[in-house]
C-alpha positions in Angstrom: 0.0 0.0 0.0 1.4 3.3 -0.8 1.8 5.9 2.0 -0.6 8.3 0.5 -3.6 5.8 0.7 -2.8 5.9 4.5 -2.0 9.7 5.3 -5.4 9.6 3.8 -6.9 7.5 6.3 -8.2 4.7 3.5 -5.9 2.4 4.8 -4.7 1.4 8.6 -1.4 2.0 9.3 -0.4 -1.1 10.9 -1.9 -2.5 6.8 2.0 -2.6 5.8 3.7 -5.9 4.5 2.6 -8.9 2.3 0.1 -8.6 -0.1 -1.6 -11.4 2.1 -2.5 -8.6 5.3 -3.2 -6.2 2.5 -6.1 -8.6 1.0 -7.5 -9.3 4.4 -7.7 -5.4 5.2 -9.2 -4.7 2.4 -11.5 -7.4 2.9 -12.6 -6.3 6.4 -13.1 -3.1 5.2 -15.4 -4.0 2.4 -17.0 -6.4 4.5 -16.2 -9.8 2.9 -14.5 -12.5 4.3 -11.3 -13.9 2.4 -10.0 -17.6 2.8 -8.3 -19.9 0.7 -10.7 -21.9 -1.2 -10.4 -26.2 -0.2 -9.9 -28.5 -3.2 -9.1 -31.8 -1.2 -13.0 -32.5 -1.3 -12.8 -32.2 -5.1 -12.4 -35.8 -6.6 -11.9 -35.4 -10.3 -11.3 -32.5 -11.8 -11.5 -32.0 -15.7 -9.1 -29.4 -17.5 -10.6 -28.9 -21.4 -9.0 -26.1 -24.1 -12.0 -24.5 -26.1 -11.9 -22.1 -28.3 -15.4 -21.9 -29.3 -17.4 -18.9 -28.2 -14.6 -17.0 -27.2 -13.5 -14.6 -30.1 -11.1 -17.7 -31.3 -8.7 -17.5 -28.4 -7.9 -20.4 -26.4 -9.3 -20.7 -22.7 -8.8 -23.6 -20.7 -12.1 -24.3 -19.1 -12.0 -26.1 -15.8 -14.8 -28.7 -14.6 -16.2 -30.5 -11.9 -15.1 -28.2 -8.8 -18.6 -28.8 -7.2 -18.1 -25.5 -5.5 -20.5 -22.4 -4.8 -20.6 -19.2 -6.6 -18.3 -17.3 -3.9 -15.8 -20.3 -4.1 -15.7 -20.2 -7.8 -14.8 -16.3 -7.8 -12.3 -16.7 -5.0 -10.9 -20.0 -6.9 -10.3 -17.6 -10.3 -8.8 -15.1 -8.1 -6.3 -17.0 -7.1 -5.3 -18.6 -10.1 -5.0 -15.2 -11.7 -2.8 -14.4 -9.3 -1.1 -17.8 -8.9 -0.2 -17.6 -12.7 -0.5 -15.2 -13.6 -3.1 -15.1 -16.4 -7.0 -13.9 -16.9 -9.1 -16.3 -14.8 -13.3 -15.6 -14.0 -15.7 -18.1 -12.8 -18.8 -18.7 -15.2 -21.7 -20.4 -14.1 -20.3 -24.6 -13.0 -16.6 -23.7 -14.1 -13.8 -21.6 -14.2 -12.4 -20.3 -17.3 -8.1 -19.4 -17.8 -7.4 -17.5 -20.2 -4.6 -19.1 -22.7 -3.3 -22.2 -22.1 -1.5 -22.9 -18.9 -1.0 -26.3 -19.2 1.2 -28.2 -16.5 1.4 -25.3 -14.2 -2.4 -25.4 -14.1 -2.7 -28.7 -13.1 0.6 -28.5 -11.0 -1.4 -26.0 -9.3 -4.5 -27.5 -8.2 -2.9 -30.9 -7.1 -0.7 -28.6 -5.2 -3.9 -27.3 -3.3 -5.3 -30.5 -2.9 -6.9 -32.1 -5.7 -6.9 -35.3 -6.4 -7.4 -36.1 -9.9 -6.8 -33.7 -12.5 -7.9 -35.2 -15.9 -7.1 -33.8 -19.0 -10.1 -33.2 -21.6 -9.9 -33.0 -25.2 
């Protein structure tokens, strides 16, 4: 957080340090609750690439989470930030923008999943 944000009051000044204390003060203040989302309940997951419906760029669609709709958005939020690509959460998936491949599934074993199938 930059110091003008808290000379302006926006942000508490003990809100300095990891980007980890800056997402849960910003989430206090807005009044949601952030937690890492729990994959080990998954039991197969399936990763597909489409490219239909989506201006002809790849997006690696992925299936089978069996979460809600606040643990979808959380999920793509931290697989943007985890890879650092476009992620959102459509209505029983989440969509990655591109095609992350390996460090997609690397990912989501790594948070608990355990079996990541790869779709056509």
């Amino acid at each position: 957080m930059g110091d003008l944000l808290r000379n302006a009051g926006l942000v508490p000044q003990s809100a300095c340090g990891s980007g980890a204390e800056e997402d849960a003060v910003r989430s206090t203040q807005a009044g949601i609750v952030v937690s890492p989302v729990d994959l080990s309940t998954c039991g197969k997951v399936v990763i597909r690439r489409q490219r239909k419906g989506h201006g002809g760029r790849t997006v690696t669609l992925i299936e089978g989470l069996g979460l809600g709709e606040a643990a979808m958005i959380q999920l793509a939020r931290e697989i943007s930030r985890a890879l650092g690509c476009g992620a959102r959460a459509e209505v029983d998936v989440v969509a990655v923008q591109g095609d992350p491949g390996e460090r997609l599934e690397d990912w989501l074993r790594s948070k608990g999943v355990l079996k990541v199938v790869r779709g056509s």
